[in-house]
C-alpha positions as CSV (number, residue, x, y, z in Angstrom):
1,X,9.0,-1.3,-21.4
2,X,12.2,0.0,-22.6
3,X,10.4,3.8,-21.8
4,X,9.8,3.0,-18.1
5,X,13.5,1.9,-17.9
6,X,14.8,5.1,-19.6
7,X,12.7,6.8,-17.3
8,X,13.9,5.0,-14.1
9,X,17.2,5.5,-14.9
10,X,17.2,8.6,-15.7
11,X,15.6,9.5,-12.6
12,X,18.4,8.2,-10.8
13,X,21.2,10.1,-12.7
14,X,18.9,13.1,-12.1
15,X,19.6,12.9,-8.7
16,X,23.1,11.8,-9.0
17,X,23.7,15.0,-10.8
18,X,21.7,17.3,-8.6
19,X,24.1,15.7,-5.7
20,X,26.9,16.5,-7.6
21,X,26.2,20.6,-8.5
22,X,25.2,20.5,-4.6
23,X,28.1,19.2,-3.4
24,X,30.7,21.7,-6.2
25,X,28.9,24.5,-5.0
26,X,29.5,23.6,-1.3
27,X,33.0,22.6,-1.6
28,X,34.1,24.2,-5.1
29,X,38.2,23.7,-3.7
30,X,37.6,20.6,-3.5
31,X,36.0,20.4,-6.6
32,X,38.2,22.4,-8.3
33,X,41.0,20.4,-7.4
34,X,39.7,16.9,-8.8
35,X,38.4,18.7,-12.0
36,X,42.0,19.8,-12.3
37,X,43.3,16.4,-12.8
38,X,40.3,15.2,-15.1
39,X,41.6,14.7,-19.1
40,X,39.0,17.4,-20.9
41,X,40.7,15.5,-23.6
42,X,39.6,11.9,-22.7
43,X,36.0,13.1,-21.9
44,X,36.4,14.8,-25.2
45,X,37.4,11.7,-27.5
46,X,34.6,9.8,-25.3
47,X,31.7,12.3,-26.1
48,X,32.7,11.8,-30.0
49,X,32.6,7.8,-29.6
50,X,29.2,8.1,-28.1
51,X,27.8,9.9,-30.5
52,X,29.2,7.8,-33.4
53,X,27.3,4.9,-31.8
54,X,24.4,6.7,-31.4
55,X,24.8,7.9,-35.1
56,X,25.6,4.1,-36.2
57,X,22.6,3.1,-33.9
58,X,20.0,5.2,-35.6
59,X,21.6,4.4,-39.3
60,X,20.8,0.6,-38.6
61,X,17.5,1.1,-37.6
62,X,16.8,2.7,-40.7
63,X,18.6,0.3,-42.7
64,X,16.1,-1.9,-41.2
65,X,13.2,-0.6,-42.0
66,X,14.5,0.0,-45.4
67,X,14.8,-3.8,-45.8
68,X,18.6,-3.5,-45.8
69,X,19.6,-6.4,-43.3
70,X,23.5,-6.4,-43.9
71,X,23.4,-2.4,-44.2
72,X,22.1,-2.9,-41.0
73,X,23.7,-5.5,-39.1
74,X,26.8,-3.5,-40.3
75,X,25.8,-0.1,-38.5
76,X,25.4,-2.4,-35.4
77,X,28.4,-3.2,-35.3
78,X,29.7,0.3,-35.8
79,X,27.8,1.1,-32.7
80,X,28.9,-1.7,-31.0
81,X,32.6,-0.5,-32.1
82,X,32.1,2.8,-30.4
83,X,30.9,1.3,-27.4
84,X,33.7,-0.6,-26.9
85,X,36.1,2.5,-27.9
86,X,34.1,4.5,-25.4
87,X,34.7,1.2,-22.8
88,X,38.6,0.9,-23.5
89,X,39.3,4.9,-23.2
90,X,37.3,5.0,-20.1
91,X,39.1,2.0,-18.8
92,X,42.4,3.7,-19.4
93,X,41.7,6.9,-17.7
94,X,40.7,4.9,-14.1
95,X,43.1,2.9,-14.2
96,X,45.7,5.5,-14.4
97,X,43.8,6.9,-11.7
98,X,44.5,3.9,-10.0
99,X,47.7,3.8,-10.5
100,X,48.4,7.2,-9.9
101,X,46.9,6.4,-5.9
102,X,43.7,7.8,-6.7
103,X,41.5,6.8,-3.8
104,X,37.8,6.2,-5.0
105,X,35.9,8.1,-1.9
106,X,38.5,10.3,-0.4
107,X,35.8,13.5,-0.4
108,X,32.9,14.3,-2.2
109,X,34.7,15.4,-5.5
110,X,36.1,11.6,-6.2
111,X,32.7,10.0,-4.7
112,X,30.5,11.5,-6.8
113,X,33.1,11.2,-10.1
114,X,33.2,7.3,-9.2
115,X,29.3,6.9,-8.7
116,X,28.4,8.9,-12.0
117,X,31.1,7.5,-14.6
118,X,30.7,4.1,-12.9
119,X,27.3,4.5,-13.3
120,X,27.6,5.6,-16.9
121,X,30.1,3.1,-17.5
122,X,28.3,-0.4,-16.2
123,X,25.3,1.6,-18.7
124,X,27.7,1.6,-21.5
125,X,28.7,-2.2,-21.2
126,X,24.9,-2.9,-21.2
127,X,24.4,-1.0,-24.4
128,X,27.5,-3.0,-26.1
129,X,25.9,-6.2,-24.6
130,X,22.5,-4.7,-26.7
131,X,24.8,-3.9,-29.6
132,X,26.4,-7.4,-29.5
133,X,23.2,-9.2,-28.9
134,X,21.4,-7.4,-31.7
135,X,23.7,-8.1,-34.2
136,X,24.3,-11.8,-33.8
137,X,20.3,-11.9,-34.7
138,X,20.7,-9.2,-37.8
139,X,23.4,-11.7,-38.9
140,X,20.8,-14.1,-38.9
141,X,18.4,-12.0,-40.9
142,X,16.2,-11.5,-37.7
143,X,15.4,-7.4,-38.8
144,X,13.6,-5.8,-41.8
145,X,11.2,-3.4,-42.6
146,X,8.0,-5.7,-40.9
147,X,10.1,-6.5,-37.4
148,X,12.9,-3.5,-36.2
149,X,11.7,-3.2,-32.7
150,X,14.7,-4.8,-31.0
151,X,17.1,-2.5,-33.1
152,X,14.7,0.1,-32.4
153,X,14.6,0.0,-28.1
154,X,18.3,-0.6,-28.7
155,X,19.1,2.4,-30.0
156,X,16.3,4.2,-27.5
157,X,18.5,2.8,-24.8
158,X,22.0,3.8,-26.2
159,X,20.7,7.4,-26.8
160,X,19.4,8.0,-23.5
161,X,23.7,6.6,-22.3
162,X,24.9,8.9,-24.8
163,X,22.0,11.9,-23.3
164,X,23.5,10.8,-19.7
165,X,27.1,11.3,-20.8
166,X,26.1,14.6,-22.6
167,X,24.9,16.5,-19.1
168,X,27.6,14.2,-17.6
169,X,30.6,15.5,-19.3
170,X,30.3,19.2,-19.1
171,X,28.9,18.7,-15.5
172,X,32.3,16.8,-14.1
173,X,34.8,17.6,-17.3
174,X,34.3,21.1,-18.3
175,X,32.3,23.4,-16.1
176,X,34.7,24.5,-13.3
């Protein structure tokens, strides 16, 4: 089931991103201009943090299945602590956008920048959710080597966020 979702969703950010190089190359000014006032640096410190999840994600699972429950409920909540990094980062770059008068749909540029790292963010409080969720029950001693499926879809889901947010960030970050 978790496969169908991955592909579903990322389907939809498919399109979201083909909407987006669409839209740059018929107004690059535009584009150009709300790059401009992107943090590379932010996107930059949020990339790392998503990958340390993912890194933390696949380390549990194999703690796992090596029979190491508190190896593994600890990596969980390393990936859990780079989600919420990711979450309070990402919180603090819109809301100096907000603050700063940054109107969500004032042309293309700032539409398409809301939808896809909105998008990407509710995504990313649904994998912490995951992460939170997954480690209450590896507290518990729910995981070892005969049952790591839920650790396993877990970490499926969280690498195809991070896999979003790796076409995502050069696409509205870097490439200008």
């Amino acid at each position: 089931m978790v496969w169908l979702l991955v592909l579903a969703e990322l389907l939809t950010f498919g399109l979201l991103f083909v909407s987006f190089a669409f839209a740059r190359w018929r107004e690059p000014a535009v584009f150009a201009q709300g790059q401009a006032a992107l943090s590379l640096h932010t996107g930059a410190l949020n990339t790392l943090l998503l990958v340390a999840a993912s890194w933390a994600a696949v380390r549990a699972v194999r703690a796992f299945e090596l029979d190491r429950g508190d190896a593994g409920a600890n990596w969980l909540l390393g990936a859990l602590a780079g989600a919420i990094g990711f979450l309070i980062v990402k919180s603090h770059e819109f809301a100096g956008k907000v603050h700063a008068g940054f109107d969500w749909a004032t042309d293309a540029f700032t539409l398409l920048y809301t939808l896809l790292t909105g998008f990407h963010f509710l995504h990313v409080v649904v994998g912490a959710i995951v992460f939170a969720l997954l480690w209450r029950k590896a507290r518990a001693g729910a995981y070892g080597r005969a049952n790591h499926m839920g650790p396993a879809s877990g970490a499926v889901f969280w690498h195809m966020v991070d896999l979003l947010w790796m076409v995502l960030f050069p696409l509205v970050y870097v490439i200008r």
